[in-house]
C-alpha positions as CSV (number, residue, x, y, z in Angstrom):
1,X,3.1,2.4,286.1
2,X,4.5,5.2,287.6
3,X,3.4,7.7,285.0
4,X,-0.3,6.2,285.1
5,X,-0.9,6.8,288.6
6,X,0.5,10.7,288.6
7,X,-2.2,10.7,285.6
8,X,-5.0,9.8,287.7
9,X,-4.0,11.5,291.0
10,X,-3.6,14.9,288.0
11,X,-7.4,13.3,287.3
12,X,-8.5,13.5,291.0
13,X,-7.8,16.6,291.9
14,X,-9.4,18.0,288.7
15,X,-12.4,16.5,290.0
16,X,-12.4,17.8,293.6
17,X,-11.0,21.0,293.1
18,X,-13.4,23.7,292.0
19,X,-10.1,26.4,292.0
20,X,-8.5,24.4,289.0
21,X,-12.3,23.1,287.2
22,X,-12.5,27.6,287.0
23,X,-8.8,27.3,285.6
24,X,-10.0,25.5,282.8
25,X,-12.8,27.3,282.1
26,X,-11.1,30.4,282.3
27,X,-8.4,29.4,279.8
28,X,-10.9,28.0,277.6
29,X,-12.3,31.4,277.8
30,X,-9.2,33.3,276.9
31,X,-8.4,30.5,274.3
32,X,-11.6,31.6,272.7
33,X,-11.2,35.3,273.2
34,X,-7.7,34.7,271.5
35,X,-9.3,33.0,268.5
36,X,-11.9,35.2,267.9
37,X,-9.2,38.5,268.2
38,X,-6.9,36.3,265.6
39,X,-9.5,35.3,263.2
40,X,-12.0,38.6,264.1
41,X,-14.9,37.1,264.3
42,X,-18.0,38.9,265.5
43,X,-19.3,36.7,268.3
44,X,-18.0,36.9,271.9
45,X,-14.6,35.0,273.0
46,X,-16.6,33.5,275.8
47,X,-19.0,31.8,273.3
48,X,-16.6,30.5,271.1
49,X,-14.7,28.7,274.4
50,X,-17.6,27.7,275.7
51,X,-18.2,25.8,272.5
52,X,-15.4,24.5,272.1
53,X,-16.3,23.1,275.8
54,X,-18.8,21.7,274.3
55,X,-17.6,20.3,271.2
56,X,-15.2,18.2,273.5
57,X,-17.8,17.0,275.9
58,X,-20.2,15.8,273.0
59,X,-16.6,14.0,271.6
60,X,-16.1,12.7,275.1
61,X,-12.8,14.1,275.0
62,X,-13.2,15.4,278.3
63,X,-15.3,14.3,281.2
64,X,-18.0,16.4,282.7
65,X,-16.9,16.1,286.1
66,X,-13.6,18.1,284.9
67,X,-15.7,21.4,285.2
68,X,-19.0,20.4,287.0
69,X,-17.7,22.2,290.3
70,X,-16.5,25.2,288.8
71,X,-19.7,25.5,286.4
72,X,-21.7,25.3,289.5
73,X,-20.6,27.7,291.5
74,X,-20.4,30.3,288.6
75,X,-23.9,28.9,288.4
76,X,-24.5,30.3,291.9
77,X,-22.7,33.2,292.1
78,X,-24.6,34.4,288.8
79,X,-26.3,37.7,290.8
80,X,-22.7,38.9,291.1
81,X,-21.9,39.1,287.8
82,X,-25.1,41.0,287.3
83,X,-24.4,44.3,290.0
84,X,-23.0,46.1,287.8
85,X,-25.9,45.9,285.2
86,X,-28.0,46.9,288.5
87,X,-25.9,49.6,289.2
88,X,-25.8,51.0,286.3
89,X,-29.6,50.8,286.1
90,X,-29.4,53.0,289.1
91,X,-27.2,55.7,287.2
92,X,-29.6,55.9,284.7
93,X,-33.3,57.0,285.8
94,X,-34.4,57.6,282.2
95,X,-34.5,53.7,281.9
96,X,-37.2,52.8,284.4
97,X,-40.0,55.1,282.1
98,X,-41.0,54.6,279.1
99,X,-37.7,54.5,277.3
100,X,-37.5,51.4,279.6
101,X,-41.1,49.9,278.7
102,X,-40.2,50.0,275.1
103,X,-36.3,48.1,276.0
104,X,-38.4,45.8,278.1
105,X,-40.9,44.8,275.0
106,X,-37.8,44.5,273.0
107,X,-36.2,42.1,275.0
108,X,-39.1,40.1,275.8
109,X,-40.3,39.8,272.2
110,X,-36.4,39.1,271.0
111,X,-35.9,36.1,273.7
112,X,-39.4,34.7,273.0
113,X,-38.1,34.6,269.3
114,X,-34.8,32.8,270.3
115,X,-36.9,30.5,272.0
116,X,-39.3,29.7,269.7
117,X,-36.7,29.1,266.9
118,X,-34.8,26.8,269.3
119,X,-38.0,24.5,269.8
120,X,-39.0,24.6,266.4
121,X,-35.3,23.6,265.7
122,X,-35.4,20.9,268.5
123,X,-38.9,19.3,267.2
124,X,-37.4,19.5,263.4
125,X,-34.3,17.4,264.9
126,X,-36.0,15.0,266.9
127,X,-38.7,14.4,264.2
128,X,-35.3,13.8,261.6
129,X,-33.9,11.6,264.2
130,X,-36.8,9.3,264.4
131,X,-37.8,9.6,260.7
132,X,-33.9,7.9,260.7
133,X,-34.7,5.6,263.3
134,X,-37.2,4.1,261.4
135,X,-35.8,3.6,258.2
């Protein structure tokens, strides 16, 4: 009895406190830049802990209000994480002419592509799922 309520009081601060929700993501982030280092493989640590975030909230393994707070206010404090890209924008003057227009078209034509493959990947799926649904 004893053990079961240090478990959930362990539970309850997980959920309230947004200091230990970035714990976990961070170690899930240095779990994943450990694997990837170990088994070199040419996709960013953060992607592969982040997936494996993923694979155990999709398993139900762990509960989405374990990392809710902490997701969100890396959610919000986004802009910081992208000063230095500003900055170095700044350094580099050559980048807002047309060395810039033709990064910019790049870009925009590469994340339209990502984004059309992902909702011609999403219709395929949900067309499978309900062809399956039906039988």
């Amino acid at each position: 009895m004893h053990l079961r309520k240090t478990f959930v009081r362990i539970r309850y601060a997980f959920h309230r406190s947004r200091l230990l929700q970035l714990g976990v993501l961070m170690a899930f982030w240095a779990l994943g830049q450990a694997t990837v280092q170990l088994v070199h493989l040419p996709v960013p640590g953060g992607v592969v802990g982040m997936a494996a975030v993923l694979a155990l909230l999709l398993t139900r393994r762990m509960n989405i209000c374990s990392v809710r707070r902490g997701a969100e206010w890396l959610l919000a404090e986004m802009l910081l994480f992208f000063v230095p890209a500003v900055m170095a924008l700044l350094d580099h003057s050559e980048f807002l002419g047309v060395l810039g227009l033709k990064l910019l078209i790049v870009i925009l034509t590469g994340t339209l592509c990502v984004m059309a493959a992902t909702a011609l990947t999403v219709e395929m799926c949900a067309r499978w799922t309900m062809r399956r649904v039906a039988e």
